[in-house]
C-alpha positions as CSV (number, residue, x, y, z in Angstrom):
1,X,1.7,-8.8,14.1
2,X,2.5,-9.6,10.4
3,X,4.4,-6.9,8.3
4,X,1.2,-7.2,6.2
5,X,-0.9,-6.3,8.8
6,X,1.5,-3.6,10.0
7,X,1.6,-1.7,6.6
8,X,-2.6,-2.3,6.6
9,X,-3.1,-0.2,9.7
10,X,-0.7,2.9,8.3
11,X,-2.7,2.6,5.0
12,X,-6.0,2.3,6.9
13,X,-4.6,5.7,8.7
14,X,-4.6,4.0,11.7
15,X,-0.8,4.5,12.7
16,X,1.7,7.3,11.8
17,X,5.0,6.5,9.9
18,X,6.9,6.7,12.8
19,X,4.4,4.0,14.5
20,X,4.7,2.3,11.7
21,X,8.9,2.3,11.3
22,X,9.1,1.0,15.0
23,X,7.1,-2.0,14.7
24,X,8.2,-2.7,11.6
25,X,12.1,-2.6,12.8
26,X,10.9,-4.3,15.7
27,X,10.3,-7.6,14.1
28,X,13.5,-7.3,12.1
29,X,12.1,-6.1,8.9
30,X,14.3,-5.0,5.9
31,X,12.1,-2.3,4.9
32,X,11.1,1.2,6.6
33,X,9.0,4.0,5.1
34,X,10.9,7.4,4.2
35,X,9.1,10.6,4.6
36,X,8.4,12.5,1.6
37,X,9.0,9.3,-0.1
38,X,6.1,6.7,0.3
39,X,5.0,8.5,3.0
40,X,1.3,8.5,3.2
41,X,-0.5,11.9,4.6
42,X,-3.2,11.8,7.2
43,X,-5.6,13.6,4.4
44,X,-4.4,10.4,2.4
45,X,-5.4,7.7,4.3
46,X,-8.5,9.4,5.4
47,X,-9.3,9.2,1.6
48,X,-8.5,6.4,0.0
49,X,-11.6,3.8,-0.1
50,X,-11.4,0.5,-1.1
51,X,-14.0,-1.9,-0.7
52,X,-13.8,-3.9,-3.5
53,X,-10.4,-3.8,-6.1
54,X,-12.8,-2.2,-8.7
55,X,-13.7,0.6,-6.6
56,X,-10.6,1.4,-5.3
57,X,-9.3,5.3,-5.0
58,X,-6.5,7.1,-3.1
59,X,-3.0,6.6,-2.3
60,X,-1.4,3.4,-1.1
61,X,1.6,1.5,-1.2
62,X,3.3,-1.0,-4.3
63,X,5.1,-3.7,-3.2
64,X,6.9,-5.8,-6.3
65,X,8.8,-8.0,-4.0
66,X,12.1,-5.8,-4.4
67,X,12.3,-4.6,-0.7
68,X,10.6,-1.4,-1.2
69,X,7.5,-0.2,-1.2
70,X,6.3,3.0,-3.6
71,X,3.8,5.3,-3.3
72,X,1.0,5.1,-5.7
73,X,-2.3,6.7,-6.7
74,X,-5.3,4.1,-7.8
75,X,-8.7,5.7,-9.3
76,X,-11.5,3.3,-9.8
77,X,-9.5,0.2,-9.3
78,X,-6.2,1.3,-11.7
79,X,-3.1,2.0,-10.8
80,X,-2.2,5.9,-12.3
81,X,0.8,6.2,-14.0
82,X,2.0,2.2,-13.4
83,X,1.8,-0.9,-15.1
84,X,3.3,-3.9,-13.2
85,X,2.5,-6.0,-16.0
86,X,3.0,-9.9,-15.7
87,X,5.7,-8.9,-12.5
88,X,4.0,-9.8,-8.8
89,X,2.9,-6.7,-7.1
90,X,0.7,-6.1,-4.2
91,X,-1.6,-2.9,-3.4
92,X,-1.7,-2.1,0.1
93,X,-4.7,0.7,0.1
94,X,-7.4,1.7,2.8
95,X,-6.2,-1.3,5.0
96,X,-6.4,-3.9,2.2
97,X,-4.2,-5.7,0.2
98,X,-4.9,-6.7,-4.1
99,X,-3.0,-8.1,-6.1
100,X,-1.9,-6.2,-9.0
101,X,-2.3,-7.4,-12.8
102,X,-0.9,-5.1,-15.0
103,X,-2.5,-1.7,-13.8
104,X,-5.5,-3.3,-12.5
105,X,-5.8,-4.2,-8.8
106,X,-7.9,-7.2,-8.7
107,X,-9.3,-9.5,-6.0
108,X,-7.1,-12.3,-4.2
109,X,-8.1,-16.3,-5.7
């Protein structure tokens, strides 16, 4: 299993942080997931939808390429409170992944 597809299933609420820490330190990853820092609440993930980037909402995970991964809100497809601008950064919500542009999560090319 990919560390992509690892994080999906504890945004998707799926597995807990602890699941998630073991399998990602199993394959020898450099990150982990710190409660009470990006740590993502069962009442979270049970939330957050995301069919489409413009419709996202909840809480999910921000990954800028710097080896850790913040905690972030998105209503109706926007990040809250963030703007990545022209930097790469990923949205890991409700088991899916968008790239970011700016503040706006948008759909992969």
């Amino acid at each position: 299993m990919s560390m992509t597809e690892i994080l999906n299933k504890y945004t998707a609420g799926q597995t807990t942080l602890e699941e998630t820490n073991a399998a990602l330190a199993e394959m020898g990853a450099d990150i982990h997931l710190e409660p009470g820092k990006n740590e993502l609440t069962a009442e979270e993930t049970t939330a957050a939808k995301a069919e489409t980037a413009a419709n996202a909402n909840g809480f999910g995970l921000l990954d800028t390429g710097t080896g850790t991964l913040d905690k972030v809100e998105v209503r109706d497809g926007h990040l809250v409170g963030c703007d990545c601008g022209e930097m790469y950064a990923l949205c890991m919500i409700a088991g899916k992944v968008f790239p970011v542009k700016g503040a706006a999560l948008t759909e992969a090319e």
